[in-house]
N, C-alpha and C positions, 0 to 999 in steps of 0.2 A: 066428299073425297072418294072417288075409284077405288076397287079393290087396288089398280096399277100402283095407285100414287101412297096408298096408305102402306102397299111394301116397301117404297123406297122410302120413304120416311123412315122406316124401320128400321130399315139398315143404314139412313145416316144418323138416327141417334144412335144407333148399336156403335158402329164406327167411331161417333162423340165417348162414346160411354167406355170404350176399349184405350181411345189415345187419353182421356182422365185416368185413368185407372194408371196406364205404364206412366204418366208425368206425377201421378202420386207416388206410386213405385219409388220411382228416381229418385222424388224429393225425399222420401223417406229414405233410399240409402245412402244421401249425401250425408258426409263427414264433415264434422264443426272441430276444427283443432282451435280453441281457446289459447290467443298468443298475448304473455302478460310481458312488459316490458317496466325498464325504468329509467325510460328516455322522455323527454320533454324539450319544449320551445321548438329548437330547428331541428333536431335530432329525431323528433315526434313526428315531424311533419316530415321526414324523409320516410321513415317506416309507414304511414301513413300511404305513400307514394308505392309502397313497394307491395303493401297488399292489397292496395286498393289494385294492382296491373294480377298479383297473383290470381284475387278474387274471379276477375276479367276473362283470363285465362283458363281456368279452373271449373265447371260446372260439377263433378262428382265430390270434390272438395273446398271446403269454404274456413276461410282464416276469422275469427272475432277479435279483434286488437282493443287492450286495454293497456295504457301506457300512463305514467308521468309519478308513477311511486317511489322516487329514489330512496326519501330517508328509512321507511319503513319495508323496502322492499324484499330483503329477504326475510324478514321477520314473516310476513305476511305470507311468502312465498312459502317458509317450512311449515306455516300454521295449514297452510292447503293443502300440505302433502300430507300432513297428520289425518285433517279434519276427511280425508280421500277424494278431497275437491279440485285437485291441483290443476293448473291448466295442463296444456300436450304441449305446449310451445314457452321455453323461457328465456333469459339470459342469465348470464354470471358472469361476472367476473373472473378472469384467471386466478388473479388471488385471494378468492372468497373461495376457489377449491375444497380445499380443506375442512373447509367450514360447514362445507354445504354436497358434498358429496353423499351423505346419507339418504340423502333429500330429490336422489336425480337417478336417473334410469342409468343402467350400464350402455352402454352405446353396441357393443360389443358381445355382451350376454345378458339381453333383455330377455323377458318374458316371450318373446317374439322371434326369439334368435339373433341373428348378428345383423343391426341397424345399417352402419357402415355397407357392407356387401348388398342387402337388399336395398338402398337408396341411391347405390352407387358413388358412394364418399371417400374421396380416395386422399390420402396423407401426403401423398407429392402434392395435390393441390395449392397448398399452404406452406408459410415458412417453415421450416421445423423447430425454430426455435417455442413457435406459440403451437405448433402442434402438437409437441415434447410437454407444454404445457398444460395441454387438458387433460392428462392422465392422475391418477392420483392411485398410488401404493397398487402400483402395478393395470390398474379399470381406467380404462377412457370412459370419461361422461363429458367430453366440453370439444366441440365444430367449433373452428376460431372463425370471426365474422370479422373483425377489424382492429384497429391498434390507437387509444388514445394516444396523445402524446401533447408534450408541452413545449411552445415557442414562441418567438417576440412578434406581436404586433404593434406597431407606430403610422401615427396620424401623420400622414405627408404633411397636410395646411398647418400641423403645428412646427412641423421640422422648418417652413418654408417661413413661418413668421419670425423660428429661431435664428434663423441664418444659419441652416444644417441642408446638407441635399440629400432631397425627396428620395433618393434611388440609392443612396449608400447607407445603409440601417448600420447601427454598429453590431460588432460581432464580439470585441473585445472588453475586456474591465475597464479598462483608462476610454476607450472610445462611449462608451455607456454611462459613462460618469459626466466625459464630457459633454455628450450630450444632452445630459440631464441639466447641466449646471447652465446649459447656452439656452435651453426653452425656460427655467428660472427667472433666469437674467430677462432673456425679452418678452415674454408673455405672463398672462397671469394663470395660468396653466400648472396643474398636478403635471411633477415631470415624468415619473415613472409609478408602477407599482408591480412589486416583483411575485403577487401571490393571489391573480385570478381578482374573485370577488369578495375573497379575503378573510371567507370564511377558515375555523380553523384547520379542517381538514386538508384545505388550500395552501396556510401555512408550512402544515406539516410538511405538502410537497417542494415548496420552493427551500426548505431546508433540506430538504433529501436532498435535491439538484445541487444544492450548493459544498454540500455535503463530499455528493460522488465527485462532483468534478475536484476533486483534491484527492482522488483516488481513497477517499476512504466510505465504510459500509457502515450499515445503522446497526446491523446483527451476524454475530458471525455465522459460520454456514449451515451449521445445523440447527439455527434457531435455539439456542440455549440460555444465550448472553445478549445483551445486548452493546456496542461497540462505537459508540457516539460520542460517549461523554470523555472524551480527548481532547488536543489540541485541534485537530484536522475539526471536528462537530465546534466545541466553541468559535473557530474561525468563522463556521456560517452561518450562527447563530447572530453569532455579535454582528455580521454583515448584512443579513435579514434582517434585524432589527435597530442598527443604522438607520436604515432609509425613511424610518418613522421617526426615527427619534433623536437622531443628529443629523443627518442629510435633510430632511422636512420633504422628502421626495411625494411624501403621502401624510394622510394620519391614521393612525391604528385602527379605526372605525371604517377607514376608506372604502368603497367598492367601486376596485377597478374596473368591472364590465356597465355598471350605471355611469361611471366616469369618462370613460371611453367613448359608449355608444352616443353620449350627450357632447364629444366631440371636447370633454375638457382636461384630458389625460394623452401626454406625448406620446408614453411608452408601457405596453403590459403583456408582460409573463401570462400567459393564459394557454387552454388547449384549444387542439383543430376546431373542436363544435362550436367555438366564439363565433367563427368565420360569417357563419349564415347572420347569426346575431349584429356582428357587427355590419355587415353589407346591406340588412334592413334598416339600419338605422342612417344610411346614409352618409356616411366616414369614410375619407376618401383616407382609405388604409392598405399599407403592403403589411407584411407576413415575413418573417426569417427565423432563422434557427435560435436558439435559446442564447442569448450570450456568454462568452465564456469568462466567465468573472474569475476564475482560477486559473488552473493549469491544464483542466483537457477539456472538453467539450461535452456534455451531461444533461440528461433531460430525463424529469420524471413521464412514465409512461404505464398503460397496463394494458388489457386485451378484455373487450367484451367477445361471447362466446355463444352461442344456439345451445341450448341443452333440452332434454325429456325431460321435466321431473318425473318421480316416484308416481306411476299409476297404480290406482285403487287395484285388488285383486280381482279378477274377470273382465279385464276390460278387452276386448277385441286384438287380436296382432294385425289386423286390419288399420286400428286405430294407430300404434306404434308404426308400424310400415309406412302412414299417411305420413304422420308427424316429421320422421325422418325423411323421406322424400319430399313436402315443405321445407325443410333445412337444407337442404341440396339445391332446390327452387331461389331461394332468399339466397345463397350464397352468389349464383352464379346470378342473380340480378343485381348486385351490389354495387353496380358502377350507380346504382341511384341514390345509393348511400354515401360514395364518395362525392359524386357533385350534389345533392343538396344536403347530406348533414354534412359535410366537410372530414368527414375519418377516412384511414385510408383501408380499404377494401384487404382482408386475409387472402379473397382467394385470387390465388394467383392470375389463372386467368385472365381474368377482368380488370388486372391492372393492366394490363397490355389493349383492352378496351380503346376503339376510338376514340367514342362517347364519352370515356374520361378522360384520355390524357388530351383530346382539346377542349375541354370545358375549364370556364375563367376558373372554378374551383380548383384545380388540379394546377394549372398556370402561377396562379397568384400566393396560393398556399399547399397542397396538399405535397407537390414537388418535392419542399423546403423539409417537412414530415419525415417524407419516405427517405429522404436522404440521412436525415439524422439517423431514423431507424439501419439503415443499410449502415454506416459507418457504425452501427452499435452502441450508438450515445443513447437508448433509450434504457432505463435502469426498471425492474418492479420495486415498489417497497417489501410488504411479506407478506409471504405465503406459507403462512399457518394458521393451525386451526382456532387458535385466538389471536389473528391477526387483530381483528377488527377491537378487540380489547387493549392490546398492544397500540392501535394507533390512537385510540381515543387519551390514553394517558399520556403518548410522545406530546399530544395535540393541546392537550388542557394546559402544559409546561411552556410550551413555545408561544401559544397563544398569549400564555398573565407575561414572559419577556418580549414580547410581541408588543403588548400594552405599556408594557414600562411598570410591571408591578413587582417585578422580583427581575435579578441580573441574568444573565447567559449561564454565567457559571451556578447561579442557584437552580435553574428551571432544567439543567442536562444532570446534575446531579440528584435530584427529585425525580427526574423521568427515569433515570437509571434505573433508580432503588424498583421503584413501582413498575417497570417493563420488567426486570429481571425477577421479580417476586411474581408473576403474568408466566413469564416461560419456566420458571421454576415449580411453577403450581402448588406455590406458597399459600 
């Protein structure tokens, strides 16, 4: 080799050695925000969809998704905040608030300064009713992302064996009955089931629903008492626990989303994120509003929410500025959250999305949702900070009258005692 050739050689490894050097650089000051969720099945696989485009997009920031932890999730989640492990990216619940605000960065006077302003997060975005709601004793720590909620799905080819039409779902209590009694009669068909997959948590909301639509609440307003074990709560109790055990609509063990999707359940109370579920499985199913089995029109609902948790002390505001610019990212991509997990989208914007309002998602079900929402038939259960104690005991009570182990009037009287000794801090 030439003195000529042995200098350019020189200088194209010098040149190799220069663009290594700035592509190590980079790698090394790319950002990893760790996003923990506790979504699964459809729900999973729409977040899935949303970082997998974020990632795409993104080369100085990189999202890691870990999802599908429901029962254990906040447990898990405060344990990370403890141990200084916590991810950058969470969810919560609106009314696990209370519970979990120790646990989560101020949105507003973080270590990093004001999240909101530097990500450009702005509170018109969003309804105010769920935006009012991520505040807590005056601190915002909760970005609304979406609005569970609950309402009827019915298998057409069952209505159509009953001799009921495919296209008029019932809305009302006598229309809901009757329909129950007309797929009975001619098929051999589970006719309804009013509480998801039946778990008891499930219960507890189809007793809420049934509850509110009589105009009456489970706690009075300042969470002190609780307000159920009346006339108005026995009426929905007894009519929840009917449908097992004197209508034969179900049995107490039933799961309506295995019953459904297997094409052998007419009619089920369930939330938006069934949608994907059931449309995998093949069920030639429409979607409508919750029925009104009382007097006004009622749906149990709550709000998942983006939040920081609590970061370790010296963590970068680099890292915090990321994380919140991520949640602005994810909001305004959320039309892929309404057509494949089937919720409806917080931020405003994006409901006005082509991409959503013509996807069969939005057509078929999410429509029926939003409208419930907009007319204000969506109710939370609570928001306190021993909610989750609170619901576990409404839930043990309803569950054994659920089963046929103790009456309506034993299991609201026994929940009483034990919720009101919960808010009393007995």
């Amino acid at each position: 080799m030439n003195t000529r050739m042995r200098s350019a050689a020189r200088k194209t490894l010098g040149f190799v050695a220069v663009m290594a050097l700035v592509s190590s650089l980079a790698v090394a000051q790319q950002i990893t925000l760790r996003f923990n969720t506790l979504f699964h099945s459809g729900d999973a696989q729409a977040m899935e969809r949303i970082v997998e485009k974020f990632n795409a997009e993104h080369t100085d920031v990189r999202i890691e998704l870990t999802q599908g932890q429901w029962t254990d999730y906040y447990a898990q989640l405060y344990s990370a905040v403890v141990a200084g492990n916590a991810p950058q990216i969470g969810v919560v619940h609106s009314t696990q608030l209370p519970r979990m605000a120790v646990a989560l960065t101020p949105m507003v006077d973080s270590p990093a300064g004001n999240l909101l302003e530097a990500a450009g997060i702005q509170g018109g975005d969003f309804p105010p009713n769920l935006w009012a709601a991520g505040e807590y004793e005056g601190v915002r720590y909760l970005v609304p992302f979406d609005t569970p909620i609950m309402g009827l799905y019915y298998n057409k080819d069952v209505f159509v064996e009953a001799g009921l039409d495919p296209e008029a779902p019932p809305e009302t209590r006598e229309q809901f009955e009757a329909a129950a009694q007309a797929i009975m009669d001619a098929t051999n068909k589970y006719p309804a089931h009013l509480a998801g997959f039946g778990a008891p948590r499930v219960q507890r909301r189809a007793f809420s629903y049934l509850l509110w639509q009589q105009g009456g609440e489970l706690y009075n307003e300042d969470y002190t008492e609780a307000t159920f074990n009346n006339e108005l709560g026995l009426n929905a109790l007894r009519y929840l626990v009917s449908t097992v055990q004197e209508k034969g609509w179900n049995i107490p063990d039933g799961n309506g989303y295995t019953q459904f999707a297997a094409g052998e359940l007419g009619m089920l109370v369930a939330g938006n994120w069934f949608y994907w579920t059931a449309l995998s499985a093949g069920v030639n199913f429409g979607v409508h509003y919750t029925p009104t089995f009382f007097d006004q029109r009622a749906t149990w609902g709550n709000s998942h929410n983006l939040v920081i948790p609590r970061q370790p002390a010296g963590t970068p505001d680099e890292v915090y500025v990321a994380a919140a610019e991520a949640i602005k990212w994810i909001s305004e991509n959320a039309d892929l959250w309404g057509i494949y997990g089937g919720h409806l989208p917080a931020y405003l914007p994006v409901r006005e999305s082509a991409a959503l309002l013509e996807s069969e998602t939005w057509q078929v079900s999410l429509s029926k949702f939003a409208r419930m929402i907009d007319e204000g038939a969506m109710h939370y259960s609570i928001t306190h900070q021993d909610g989750a104690e609170v619901n576990a005991a409404l839930e043990n009570f309803i569950q054994q009258a659920y089963n046929g182990t103790i009456t309506p009037e034993v299991a609201l009287a026994r929940a009483e005692a034990e919720v009101n000794a919960i808010l009393g801090g007995q």
